[in-house]
C-alpha positions as CSV (number, residue, x, y, z in Angstrom):
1,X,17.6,-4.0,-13.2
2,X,17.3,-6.1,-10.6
3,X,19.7,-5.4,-7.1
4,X,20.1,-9.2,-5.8
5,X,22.5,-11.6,-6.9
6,X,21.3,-13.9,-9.5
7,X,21.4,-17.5,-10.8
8,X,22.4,-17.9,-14.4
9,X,19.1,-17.7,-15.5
10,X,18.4,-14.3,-14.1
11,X,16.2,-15.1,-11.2
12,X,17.3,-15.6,-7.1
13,X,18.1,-18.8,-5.9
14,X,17.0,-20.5,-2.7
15,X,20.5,-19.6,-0.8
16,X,20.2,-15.6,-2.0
17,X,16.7,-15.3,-1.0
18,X,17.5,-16.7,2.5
19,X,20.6,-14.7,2.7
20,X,18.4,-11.4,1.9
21,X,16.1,-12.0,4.5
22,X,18.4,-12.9,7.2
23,X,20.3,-9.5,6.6
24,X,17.6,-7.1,7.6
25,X,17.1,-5.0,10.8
26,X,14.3,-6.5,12.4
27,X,10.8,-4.4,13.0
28,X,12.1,-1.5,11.0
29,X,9.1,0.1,8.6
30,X,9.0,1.8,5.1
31,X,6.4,3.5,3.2
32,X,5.8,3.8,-0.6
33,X,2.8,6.4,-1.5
34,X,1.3,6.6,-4.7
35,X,-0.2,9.8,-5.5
36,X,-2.7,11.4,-8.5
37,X,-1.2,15.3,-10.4
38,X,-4.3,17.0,-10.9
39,X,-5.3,20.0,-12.6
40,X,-5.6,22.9,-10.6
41,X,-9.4,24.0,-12.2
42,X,-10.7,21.1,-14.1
43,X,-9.1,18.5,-11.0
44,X,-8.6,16.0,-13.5
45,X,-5.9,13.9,-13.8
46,X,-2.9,15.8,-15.6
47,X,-0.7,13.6,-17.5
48,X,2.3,16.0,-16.5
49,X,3.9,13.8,-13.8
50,X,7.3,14.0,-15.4
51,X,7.3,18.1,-15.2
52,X,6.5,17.5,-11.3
53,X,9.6,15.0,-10.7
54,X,12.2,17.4,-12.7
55,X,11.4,20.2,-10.3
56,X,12.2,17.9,-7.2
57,X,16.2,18.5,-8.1
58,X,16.6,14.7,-8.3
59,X,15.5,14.3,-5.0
60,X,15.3,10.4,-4.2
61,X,12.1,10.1,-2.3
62,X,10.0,10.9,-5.8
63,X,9.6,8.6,-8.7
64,X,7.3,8.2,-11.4
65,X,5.2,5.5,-11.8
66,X,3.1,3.8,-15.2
67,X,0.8,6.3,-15.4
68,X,1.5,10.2,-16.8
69,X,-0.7,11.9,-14.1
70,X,1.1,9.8,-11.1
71,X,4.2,9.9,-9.2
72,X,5.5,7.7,-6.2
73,X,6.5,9.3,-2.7
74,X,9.7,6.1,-1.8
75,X,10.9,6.3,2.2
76,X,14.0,4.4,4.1
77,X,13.0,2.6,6.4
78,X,12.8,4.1,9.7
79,X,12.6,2.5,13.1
80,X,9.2,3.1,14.4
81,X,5.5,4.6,12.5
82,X,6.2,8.0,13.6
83,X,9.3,8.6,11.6
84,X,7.6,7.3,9.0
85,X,5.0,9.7,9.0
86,X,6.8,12.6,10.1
87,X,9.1,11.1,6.9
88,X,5.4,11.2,4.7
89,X,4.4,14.6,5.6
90,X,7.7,16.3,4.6
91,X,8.1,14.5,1.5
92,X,4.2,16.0,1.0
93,X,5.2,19.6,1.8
94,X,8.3,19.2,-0.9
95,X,6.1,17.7,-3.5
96,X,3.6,19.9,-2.9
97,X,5.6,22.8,-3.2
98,X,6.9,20.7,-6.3
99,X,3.5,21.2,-8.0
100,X,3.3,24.7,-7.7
101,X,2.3,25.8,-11.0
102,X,1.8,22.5,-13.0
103,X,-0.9,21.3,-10.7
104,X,-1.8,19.9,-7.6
105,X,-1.9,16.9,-5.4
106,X,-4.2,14.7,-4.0
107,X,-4.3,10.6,-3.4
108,X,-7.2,7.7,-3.4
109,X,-7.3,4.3,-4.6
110,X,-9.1,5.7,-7.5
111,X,-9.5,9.0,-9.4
112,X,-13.6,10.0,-8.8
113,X,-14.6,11.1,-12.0
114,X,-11.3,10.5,-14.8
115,X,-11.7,8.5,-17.4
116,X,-11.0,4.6,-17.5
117,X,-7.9,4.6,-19.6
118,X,-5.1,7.0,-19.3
119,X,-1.9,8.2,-20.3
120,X,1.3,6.4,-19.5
121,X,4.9,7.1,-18.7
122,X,7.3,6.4,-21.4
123,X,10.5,4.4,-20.8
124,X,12.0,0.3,-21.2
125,X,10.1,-0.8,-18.5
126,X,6.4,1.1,-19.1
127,X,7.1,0.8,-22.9
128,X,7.6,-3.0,-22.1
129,X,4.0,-2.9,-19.8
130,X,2.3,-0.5,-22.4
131,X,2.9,-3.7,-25.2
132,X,2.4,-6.4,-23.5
133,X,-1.1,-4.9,-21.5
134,X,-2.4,-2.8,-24.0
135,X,-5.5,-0.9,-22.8
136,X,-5.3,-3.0,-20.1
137,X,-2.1,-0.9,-18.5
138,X,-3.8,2.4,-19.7
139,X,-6.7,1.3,-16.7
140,X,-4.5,0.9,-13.9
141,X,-4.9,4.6,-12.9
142,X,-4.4,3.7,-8.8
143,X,-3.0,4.0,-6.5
144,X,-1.8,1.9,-3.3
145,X,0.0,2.8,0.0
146,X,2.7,-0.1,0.3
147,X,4.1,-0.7,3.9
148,X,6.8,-2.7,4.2
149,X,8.5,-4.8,7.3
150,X,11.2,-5.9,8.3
151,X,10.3,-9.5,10.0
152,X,14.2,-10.7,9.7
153,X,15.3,-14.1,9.7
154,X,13.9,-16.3,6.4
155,X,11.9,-19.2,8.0
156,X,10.6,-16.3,10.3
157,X,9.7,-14.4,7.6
158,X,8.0,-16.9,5.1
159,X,6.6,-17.9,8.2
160,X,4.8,-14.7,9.0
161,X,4.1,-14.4,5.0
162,X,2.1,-17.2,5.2
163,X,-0.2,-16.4,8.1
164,X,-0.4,-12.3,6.9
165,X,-2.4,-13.8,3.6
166,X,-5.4,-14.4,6.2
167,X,-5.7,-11.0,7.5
168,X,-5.8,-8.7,4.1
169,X,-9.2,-8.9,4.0
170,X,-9.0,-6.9,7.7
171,X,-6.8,-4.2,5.9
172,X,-8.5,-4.1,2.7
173,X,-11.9,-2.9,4.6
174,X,-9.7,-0.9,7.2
175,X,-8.2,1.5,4.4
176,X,-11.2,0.8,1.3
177,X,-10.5,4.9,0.0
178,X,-11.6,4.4,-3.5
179,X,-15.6,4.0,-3.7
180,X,-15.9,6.2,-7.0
181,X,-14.9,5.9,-10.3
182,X,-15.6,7.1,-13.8
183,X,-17.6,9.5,-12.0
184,X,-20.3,7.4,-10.7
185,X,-20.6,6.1,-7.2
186,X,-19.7,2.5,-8.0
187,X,-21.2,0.7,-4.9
188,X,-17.9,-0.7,-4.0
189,X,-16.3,0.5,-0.6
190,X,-12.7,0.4,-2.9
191,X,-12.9,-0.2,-6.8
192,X,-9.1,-0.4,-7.0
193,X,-8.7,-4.0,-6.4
194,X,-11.1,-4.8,-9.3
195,X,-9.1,-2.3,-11.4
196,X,-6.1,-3.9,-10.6
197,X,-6.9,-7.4,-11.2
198,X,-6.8,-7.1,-15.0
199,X,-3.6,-8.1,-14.7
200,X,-2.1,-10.8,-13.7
201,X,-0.8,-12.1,-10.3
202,X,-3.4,-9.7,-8.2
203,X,-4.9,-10.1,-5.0
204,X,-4.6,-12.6,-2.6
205,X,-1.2,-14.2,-2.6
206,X,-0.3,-18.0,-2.7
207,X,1.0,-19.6,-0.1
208,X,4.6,-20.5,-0.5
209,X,6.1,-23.5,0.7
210,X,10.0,-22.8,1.1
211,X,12.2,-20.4,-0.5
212,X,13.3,-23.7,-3.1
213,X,9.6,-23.5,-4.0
214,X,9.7,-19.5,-4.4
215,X,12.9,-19.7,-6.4
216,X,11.5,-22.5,-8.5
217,X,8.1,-20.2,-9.1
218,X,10.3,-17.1,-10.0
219,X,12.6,-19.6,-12.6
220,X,9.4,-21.1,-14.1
221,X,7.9,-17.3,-14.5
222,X,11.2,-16.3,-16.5
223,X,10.9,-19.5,-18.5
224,X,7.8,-18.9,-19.4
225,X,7.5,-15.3,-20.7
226,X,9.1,-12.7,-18.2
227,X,7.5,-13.0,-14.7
228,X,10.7,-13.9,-13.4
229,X,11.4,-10.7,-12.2
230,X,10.1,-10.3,-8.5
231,X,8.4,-6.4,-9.2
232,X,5.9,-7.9,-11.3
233,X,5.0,-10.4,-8.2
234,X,1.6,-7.6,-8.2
235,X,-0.4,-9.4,-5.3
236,X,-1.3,-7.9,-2.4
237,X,1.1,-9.5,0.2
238,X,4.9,-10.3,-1.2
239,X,8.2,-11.1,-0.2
240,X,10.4,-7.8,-1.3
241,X,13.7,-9.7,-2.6
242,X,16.0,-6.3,-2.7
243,X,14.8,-4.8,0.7
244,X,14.4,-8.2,2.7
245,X,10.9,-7.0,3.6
246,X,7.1,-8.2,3.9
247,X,5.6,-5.7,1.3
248,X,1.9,-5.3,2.0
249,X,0.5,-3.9,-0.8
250,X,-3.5,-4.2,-0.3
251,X,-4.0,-0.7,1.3
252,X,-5.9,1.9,-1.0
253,X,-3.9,5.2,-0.9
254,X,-4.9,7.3,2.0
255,X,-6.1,10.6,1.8
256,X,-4.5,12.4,4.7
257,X,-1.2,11.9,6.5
258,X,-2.6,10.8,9.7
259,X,-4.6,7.9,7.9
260,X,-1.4,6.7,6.3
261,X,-0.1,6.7,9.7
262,X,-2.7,5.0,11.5
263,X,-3.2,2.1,8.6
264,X,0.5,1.7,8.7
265,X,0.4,1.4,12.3
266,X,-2.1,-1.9,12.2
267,X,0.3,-3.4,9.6
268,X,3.4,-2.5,11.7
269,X,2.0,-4.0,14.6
270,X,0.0,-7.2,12.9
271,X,3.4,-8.0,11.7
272,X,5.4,-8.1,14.2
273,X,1.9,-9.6,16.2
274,X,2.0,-12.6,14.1
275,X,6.2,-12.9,14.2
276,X,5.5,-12.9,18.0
277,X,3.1,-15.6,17.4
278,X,5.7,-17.5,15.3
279,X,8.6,-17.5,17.8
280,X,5.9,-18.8,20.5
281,X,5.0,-21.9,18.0
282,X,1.6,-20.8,17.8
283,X,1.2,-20.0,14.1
284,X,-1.3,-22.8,11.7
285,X,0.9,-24.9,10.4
286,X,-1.1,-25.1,7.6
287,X,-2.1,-22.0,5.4
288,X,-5.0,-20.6,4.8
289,X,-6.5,-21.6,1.5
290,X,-6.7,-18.7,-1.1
291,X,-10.1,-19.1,-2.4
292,X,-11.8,-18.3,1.2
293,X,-9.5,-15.8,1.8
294,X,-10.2,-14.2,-1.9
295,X,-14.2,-14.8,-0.1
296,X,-13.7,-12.1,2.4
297,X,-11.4,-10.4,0.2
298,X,-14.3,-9.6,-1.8
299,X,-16.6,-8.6,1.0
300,X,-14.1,-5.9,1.9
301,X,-13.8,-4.9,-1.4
302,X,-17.8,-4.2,-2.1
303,X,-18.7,-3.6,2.1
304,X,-15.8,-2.1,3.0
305,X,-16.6,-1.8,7.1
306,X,-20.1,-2.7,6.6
307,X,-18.6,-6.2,5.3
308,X,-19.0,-9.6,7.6
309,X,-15.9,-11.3,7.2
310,X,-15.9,-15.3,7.7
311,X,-13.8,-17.3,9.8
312,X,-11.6,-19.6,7.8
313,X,-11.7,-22.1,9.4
314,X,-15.8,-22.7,10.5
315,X,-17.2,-20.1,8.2
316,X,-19.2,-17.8,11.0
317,X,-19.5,-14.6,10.1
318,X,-18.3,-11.4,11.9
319,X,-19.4,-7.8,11.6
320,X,-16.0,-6.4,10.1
321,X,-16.0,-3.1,12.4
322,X,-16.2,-5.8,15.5
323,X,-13.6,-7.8,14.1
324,X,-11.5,-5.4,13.8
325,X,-11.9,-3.3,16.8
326,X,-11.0,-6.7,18.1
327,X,-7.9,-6.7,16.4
328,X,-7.1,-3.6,17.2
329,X,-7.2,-4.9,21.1
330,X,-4.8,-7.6,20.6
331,X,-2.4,-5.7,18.6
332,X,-2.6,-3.1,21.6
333,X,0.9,-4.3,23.9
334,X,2.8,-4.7,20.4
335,X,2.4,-1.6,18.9
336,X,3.2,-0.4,22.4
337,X,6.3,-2.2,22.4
338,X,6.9,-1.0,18.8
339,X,6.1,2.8,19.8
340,X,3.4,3.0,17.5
341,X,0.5,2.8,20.0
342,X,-0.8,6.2,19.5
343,X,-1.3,5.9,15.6
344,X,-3.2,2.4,16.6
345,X,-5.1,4.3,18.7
346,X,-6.1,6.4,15.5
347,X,-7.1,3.2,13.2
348,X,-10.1,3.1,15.2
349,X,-11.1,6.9,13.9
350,X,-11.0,5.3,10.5
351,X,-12.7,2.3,12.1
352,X,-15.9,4.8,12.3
353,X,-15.4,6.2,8.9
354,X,-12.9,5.0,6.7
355,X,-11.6,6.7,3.4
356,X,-14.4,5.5,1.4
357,X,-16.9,6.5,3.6
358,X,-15.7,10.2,3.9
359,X,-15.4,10.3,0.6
360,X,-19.2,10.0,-0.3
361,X,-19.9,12.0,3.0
362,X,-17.4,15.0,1.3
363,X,-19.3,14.1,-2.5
364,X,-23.0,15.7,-0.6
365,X,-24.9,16.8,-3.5
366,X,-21.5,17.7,-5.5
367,X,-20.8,13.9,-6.1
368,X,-17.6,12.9,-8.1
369,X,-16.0,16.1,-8.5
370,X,-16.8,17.3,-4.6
371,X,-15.2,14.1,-4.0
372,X,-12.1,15.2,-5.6
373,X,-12.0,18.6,-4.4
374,X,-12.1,17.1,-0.8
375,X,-9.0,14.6,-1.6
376,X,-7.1,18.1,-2.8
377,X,-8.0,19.6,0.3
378,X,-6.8,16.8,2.5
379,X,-3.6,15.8,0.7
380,X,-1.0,18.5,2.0
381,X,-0.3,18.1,5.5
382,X,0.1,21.6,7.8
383,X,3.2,23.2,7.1
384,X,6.2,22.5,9.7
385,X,6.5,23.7,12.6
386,X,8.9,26.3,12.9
387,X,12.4,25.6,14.5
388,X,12.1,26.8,18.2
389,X,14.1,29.9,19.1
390,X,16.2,30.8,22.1
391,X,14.8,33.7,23.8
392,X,17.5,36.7,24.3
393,X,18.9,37.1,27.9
394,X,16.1,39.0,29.9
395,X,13.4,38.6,27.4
């Protein structure tokens, strides 16, 4: 169900989505990890997601997700990138510890070596995906890292939307984790976004106009068969009605903690960048139009960091490494002023070798299933570090 007020149709109006984004904390951040159950020997995905969950106690940080062999690591949102991912790697530990038994843990944009289609979860909303998809949900075995933030204010916010649609390409290269799949070495630096498109209302967002106009889209997707409801808004960039957030949702899942934290800290700080931007009357009027975004889109999908991305506006091409390290530069004094500066600093570790890349560097002469065995490896962050003590009088 849905937690925003409605029109009588079902869907937000105009007024509720303004009043939604105007309500939030500005510059806070939230993470949402999707995450593969494996089998302990085999390392195949284990369609046991559901055993996992009931042994978290009802914990709220865990959810399931469509498919059996996944589950869904859901954080508040926190103040600053650190919490976040001191946040991530204790909901790890507990999920980890979860597992014990059933199976174990590991996350990518893709499985290396499962096969295509896969089991699903049961329930009204998955049953209601499992009929109207078909074979089609049974594929989606991926897995995303969502960041959401807080830009606050709504013409802010749709402001920022807009101009964020130009730079998912940058993030889709940054974080590409998912080069394998069906166990063969696809070629692509993430396959996930190509998986994920056989649905509808994937990849590079439209531009929207004015909340009327977004109210009017969500209205017209009821009316017409059910896309009314905002969750099923899949692209890689939305407008989060119940949280009042930016949702970026292009990221790959990232194999180790301190990748999460360092592609969360480039969307943190891009964020609030481009706000920045917009309070300064800086920000294109115009957007950018989808189909040359969608052009790099698919150079970071198949290049990764070896892609050259193309301005928008004259078409010259840029190395996406030096575009990025570029960004990274500019982005420097925000993410300073948002206290995420030294998980910046770390994007430019996966700026040398991103997830994809290690990946295939971990897969040697092993391929797939080495592949796998690495993502195990890295998923489970070093245990906490002990509370400190107070050493006895004289000692």
């Amino acid at each position: 169900m849905a937690s925003y007020p409605t029109s009588r149709d079902g869907t937000p109006s105009a007024a509720t989505l303004r009043s939604c984004f105007d309500a939030v904390t500005p510059s806070t951040v939230g993470l949402e990890e999707e995450l593969m159950l494996l089998d302990g020997e085999t390392l195949d995905l284990l369609p046991r997601a559901g055993a996992v969950l009931a042994r978290t106690g009802g914990d709220g940080r865990f959810k399931l997700e469509l498919p059996a062999a996944q589950l869904e690591i859901v954080l508040p949102p926190a103040a600053t990138v650190a919490e976040s991912v001191s946040a991530l790697a204790d909901a790890r530990r507990a999920l980890t510890a979860a597992a014990g038994g059933v199976g174990v843990l590991a996350t990518a944009g893709a499985h290396p070596f499962a096969e295509p289609l896969g089991a699903l979860n049961s329930g009204e909303r998955y049953d209601a995906i499992a009929r109207e998809y078909g074979d089609v949900a049974r594929c989606q075995l991926v897995c995303a890292l969502q960041v959401h933030v807080a830009v606050g204010g709504h013409d802010r916010t749709l402001g920022v939307y807009n101009a964020l649609r130009s730079y998912l390409p940058e993030l889709a290269a940054l974080a590409a984790n998912a080069p394998f799949h069906a166990g063969r070495d696809t070629g692509l630096a993430s396959v996930r976004p190509k998986v994920a498109e056989l649905l509808p209302r994937q990849g590079v967002p439209p531009a929207i106009s004015s909340w009327e106009a977004f109210a009017e889209a969500l209205r017209w997707g009821a009316a017409a068969g059910g896309t009314g409801e905002p969750r099923r808004w899949w692209w890689e960039l939305r407008p989060h009605v119940a949280h009042g957030t930016l949702e970026v949702r292009v990221p790959d899942a990232q194999a180790t903690v301190a990748d999460a934290g360092a592609v969360a800290a480039v969307v943190h700080a891009l964020t609030a960048w481009l706000a920045q931007r917009w309070d300064a009357g800086d920000l294109a009027a115009a957007p950018d139009p989808s189909w040359r975004i969608a052009e790099n889109r698919w150079a970071a999908c198949r290049h990764g960091l070896d892609a050259q991305l193309a301005d928008l506006r004259t078409g010259e091409r840029v190395p996406a490494r030096e575009l990025i390290a570029g960004r990274l530069d500019a982005l420097a004094a925000t993410a300073r002023a948002l206290g995420c500066e030294a998980e910046l600093r770390d994007a430019r570790r996966l700026l040398a070798a991103n997830g994809a890349e290690r990946q295939r560097m971990a897969a040697g002469e092993g391929g797939a299933r080495a592949a796998a065995r690495w993502l195990v490896e890295a998923y489970a962050p070093a245990p906490a570090p002990a509370p400190a003590t107070v050493a006895a009088a004289g000692g």
